[in-house]
N, C-alpha and C positions, 0 to 999 in steps of 0.2 A: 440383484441384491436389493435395490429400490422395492422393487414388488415385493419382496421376500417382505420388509421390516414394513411397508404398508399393510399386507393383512395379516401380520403379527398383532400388528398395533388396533384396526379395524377388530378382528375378532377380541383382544381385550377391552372393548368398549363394548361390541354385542355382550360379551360375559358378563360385563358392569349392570350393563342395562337390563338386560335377561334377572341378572341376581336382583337388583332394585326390584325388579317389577314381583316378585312374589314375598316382599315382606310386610307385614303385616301392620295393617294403618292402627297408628296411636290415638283413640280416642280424648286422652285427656288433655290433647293437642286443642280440642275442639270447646265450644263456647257448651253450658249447661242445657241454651237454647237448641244446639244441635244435636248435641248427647239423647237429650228427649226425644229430638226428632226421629233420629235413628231406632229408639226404643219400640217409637209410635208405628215406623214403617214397620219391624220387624214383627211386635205384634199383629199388624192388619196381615202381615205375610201368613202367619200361624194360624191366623182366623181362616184365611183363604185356604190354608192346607186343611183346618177343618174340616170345612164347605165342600172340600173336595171328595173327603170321605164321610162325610154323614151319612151316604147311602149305605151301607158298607154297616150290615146286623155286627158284625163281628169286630167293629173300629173302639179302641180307646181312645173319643177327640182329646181328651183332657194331653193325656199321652204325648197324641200327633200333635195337638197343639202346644206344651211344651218342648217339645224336640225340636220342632222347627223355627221357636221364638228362640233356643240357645244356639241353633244352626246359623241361623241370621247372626246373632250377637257376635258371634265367635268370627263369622268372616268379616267382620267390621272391625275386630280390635278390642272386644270386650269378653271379661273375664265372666262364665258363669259357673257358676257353683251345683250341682247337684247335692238338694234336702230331698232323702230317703224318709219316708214318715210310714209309720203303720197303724191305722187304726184298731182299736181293740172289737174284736165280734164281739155281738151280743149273746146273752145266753143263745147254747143252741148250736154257736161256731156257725152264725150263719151270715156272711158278711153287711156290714155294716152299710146305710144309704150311700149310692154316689153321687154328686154334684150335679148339679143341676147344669146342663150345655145347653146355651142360646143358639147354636145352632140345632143341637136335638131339635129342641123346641121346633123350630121353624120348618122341620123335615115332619115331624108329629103331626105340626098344623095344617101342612099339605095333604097329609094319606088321609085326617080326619076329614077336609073339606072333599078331599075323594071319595069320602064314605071308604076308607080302608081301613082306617084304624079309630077303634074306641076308648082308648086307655087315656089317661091321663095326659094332656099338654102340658107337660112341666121339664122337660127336657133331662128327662131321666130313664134309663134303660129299662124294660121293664119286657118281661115275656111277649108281653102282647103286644111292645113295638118289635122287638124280634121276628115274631111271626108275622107281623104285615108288614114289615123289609122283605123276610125270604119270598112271601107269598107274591110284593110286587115285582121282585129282583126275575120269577120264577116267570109269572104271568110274559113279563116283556124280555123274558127268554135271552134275560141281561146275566153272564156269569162273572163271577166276584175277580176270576181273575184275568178277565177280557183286561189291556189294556189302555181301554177308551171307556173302561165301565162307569167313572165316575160321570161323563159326559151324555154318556148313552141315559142313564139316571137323569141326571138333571134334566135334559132333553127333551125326556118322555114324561115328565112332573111338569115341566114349563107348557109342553103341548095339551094336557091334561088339562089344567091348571088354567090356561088359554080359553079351552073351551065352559069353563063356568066362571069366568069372568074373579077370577081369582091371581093369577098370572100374578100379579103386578102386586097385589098384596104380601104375595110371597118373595118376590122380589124385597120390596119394602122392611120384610121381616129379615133378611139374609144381612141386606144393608147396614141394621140395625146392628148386627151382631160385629160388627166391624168395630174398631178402638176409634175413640174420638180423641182425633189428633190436640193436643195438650198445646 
């Protein structure tokens, strides 16, 4: 009987503790100082998921990097709100510029120093970064939905990149593209 009312009692402590452990931490518990911090990490997090898809013709970072800055937020204990916004097309119904990504940038600045792409660095999507994503993806025989493609990508840009003394420039540019912590 002893045993019996010991792991009654045992199991409703594991229950206890089990139950504790998946609730959801109280940010406003936390000093204004921390709050930021959390902001700051979650951000760099969103940046990284960028980085991770910029090779990727076909990636929304704007997108990837909002979803994964309210993925973070959300498993900390903060509320985020989704703003649905539409731009209006210009004549024509032909959509509107998209924002400029510091990451784009820094993928643009690479195929150009490869001599692979000649458009514009301003880290904006544009036909003819399309075509010299597919045409590098195509070359290194990298497909979109291998899943080590982001790796294989970066890999083959960094070894590229290595051999014309450029590596580390791009490195520096990626860096860059990170949130400075507040």
């Amino acid at each position: 009987m002893r045993v019996y009312i010991a792991a009654i009692a045992l199991m409703g402590l594991l229950l206890l503790s089990g139950c504790a452990s998946i609730l959801v931490p109280d940010p406003s518990a936390k000093s204004p100082a921390e709050q930021q911090q959390d902001r700051d990490a979650c951000a760099a997090m969103a940046t990284q998921a960028a980085q991770d898809y910029a090779w990727d013709p076909l990636a929304d970072l704007a997108s990837i990097r909002a979803d994964r800055e309210a993925e973070c937020l959300d498993s900390l204990g903060y509320v985020t709100t989704t703003k649905v916004t539409m731009r209006a097309s210009p004549a024509g119904g032909q959509p509107g510029h998209t924002r400029q990504d510091p990451v784009r940038r820094c993928f643009q600045q690479a195929y150009a120093w490869l001599g692979r792409y000649d458009g514009p660095i301003d880290g904006r999507p544009n036909v003819i970064w399309t075509a010299a994503q597919q045409a590098y993806l195509t070359e290194q025989q990298i497909v979109s939905d291998h899943p080590d493609a982001p790796h294989l990508v970066r890999d083959s840009l960094q070894r590229n990149l290595q051999a014309l003394g450029r590596a580390d420039d791009w490195q520096r540019c990626l860096q860059e593209t990170l949130p400075r912590p507040s």
